[in-house]
Structures are given as C-alpha cells and as structure tokens.
C-alpha positions as CSV (number, residue, x, y, z in Angstrom):
1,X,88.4,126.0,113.2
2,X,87.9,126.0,116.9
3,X,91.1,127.8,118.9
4,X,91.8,124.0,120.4
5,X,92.7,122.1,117.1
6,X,95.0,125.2,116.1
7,X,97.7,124.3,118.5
8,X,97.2,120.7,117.6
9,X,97.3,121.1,113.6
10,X,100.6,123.1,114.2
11,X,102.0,120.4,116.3
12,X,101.4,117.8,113.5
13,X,102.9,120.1,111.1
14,X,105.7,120.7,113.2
15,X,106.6,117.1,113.2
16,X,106.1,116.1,109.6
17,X,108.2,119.6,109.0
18,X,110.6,118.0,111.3
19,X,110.6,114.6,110.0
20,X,111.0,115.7,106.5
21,X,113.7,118.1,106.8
22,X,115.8,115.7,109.4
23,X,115.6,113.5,106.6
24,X,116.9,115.5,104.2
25,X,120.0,116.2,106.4
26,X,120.3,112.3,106.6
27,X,120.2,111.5,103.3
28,X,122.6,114.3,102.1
29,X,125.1,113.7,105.2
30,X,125.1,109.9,103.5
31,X,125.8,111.2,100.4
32,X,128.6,113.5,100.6
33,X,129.9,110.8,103.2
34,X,129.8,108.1,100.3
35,X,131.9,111.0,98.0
36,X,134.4,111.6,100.7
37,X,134.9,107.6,101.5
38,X,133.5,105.6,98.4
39,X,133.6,102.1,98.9
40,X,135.5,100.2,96.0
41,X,133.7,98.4,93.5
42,X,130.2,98.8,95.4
43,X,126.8,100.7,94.7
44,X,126.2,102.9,97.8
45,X,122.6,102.6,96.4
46,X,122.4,99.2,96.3
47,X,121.3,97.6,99.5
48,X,122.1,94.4,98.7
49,X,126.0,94.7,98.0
50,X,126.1,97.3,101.4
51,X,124.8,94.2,103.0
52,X,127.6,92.2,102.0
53,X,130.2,94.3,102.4
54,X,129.4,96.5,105.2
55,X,130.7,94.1,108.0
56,X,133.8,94.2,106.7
57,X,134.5,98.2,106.1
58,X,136.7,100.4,108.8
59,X,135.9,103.1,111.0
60,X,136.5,106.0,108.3
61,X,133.1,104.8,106.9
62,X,130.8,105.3,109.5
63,X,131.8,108.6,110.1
64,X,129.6,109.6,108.1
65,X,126.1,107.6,108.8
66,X,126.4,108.7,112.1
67,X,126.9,112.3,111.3
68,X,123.7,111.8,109.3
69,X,121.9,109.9,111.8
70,X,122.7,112.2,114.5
71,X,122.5,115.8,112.5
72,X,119.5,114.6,111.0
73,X,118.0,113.9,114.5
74,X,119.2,116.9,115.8
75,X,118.0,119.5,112.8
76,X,114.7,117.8,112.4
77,X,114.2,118.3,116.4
78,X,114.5,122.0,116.5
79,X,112.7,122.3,113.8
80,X,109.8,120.4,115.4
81,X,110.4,122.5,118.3
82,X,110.6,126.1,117.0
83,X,107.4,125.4,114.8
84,X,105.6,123.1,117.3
85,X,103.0,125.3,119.3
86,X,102.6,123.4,122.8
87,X,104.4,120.6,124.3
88,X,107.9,121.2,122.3
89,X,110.2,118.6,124.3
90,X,108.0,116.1,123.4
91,X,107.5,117.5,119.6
92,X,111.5,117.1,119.8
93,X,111.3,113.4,121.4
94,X,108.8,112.7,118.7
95,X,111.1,113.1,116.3
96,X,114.3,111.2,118.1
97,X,111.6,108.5,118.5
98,X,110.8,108.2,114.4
99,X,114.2,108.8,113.1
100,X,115.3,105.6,116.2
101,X,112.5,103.4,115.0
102,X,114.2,103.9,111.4
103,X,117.4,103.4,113.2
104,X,116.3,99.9,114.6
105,X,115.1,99.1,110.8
106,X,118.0,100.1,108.8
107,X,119.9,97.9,111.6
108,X,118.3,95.0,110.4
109,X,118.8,96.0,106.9
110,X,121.9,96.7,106.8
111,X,123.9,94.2,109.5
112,X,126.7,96.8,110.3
113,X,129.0,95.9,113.0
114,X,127.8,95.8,116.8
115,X,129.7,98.6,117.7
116,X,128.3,100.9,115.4
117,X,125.0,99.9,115.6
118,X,125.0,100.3,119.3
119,X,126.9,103.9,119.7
120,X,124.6,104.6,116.4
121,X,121.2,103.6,118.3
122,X,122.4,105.1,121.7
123,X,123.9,108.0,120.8
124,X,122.5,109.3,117.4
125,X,118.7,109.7,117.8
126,X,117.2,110.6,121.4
127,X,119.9,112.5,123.1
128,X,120.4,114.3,119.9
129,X,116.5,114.9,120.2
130,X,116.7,116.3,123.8
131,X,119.5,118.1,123.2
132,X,118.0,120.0,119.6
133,X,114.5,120.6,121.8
134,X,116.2,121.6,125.1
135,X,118.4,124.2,122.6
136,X,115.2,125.8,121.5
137,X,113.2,125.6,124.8
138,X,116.0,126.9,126.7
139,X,116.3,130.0,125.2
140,X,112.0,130.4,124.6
141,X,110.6,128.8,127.5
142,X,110.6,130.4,131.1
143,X,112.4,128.1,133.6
C-alpha cells in the first residue's frame, strides 16, 4: 500500500468509526430518555404512533432526543478526529454533516414541533461537530 492511501484509509475508518459509535450514543440516549419519560399507551418503537402523538407531547420529552442528537454528534466527532490521520476538522464536520442529513430525515419522519426541530437542526449536529473536533485539535494540533 503506497504511504498516500494510508492516511486516506485511516480517514475513512475514522469516519465510519465515528459514525458508528455517534450512533450508538444516539440510540442509547433515546432509550434511556424513553425509560425516564415514557409516553403513555404508545410504542417508542413504533414510528407510526410517535407520528401521531409527537405533536402533542411537552418539553420533558425532547430532552432527551436532543441529548442524543447532540452527544451523539459530539462523541462520534472526536472520535473521527482522534483516529482521523489528516484533515481532522473536516473528519469532525463530516460527521456533523451525516448525523444533520439524518436530522433533516427523521424531521420529516417524525413531524415534531417547529421549535424543536429547529433548535434540534441548528444546535444538535454541526456546532456540536466543531466543537468535538476543535476539543481534539486544540489540544494536538500546533496553532
């Protein structure tokens, strides 16, 4: 393997490594959200009834979700970053970018209220990506 597609093979390692463990962060932030605030008399699992019902729920359950979106952003970021081996802000972006563009689907998915979708999309994914990459390159990257 030639020394140029080394740092390139690690870079798309460090973003499926990023990807996958953001989403597992996600997915068990959503969980233990839906034990801590379970919706009565609807399957968390169950797109269909979230759908219906999720227009109507209050603030205490989107704590969570966004907790997951953001966290999950933000873990999967530095993780990117710390195993990416060139161009880390950008591995860290990368990631902010694929966990928004599932954002903008689950949005459409599940019609939650306008608020939340907008602090969700605005807040939760790219500035949590800067700020996981610019964690990492701040303390490894000469300024």
């Amino acid at each position: 393997m030639g020394k140029n597609l080394k740092p390139l093979f690690r870079n798309i390692i460090a973003v499926i490594a990023g990807w996958l463990l953001g989403s597992i962060i996600n997915m068990g932030l959503v969980t233990v959200g839906h034990a801590f605030f379970p919706i009565p008399g609807v399957d968390p699992d169950n797109m269909e009834e979230m759908a219906a019902i999720i227009g109507t729920l209050e603030f205490k359950f989107f704590i969570f979700p966004f907790l997951a979106h953001a966290l999950g952003t933000f873990t999967g970021a530095v993780s990117a970053t710390l195993i990416g081996a060139t161009h880390k802000m950008k591995l860290a972006i990368g990631i902010g970018v694929i966990f928004l563009i599932g954002g903008i689907f689950v949005s459409f998915l599940l019609p939650a209220p306008t608020w939340f979708i907008v602090v969700d999309l605005l807040f939760a994914y790219i500035p949590m990506a800067w700020l996981g990459g610019k964690l990492v390159t701040g303390k490894t990257e000469k300024r």
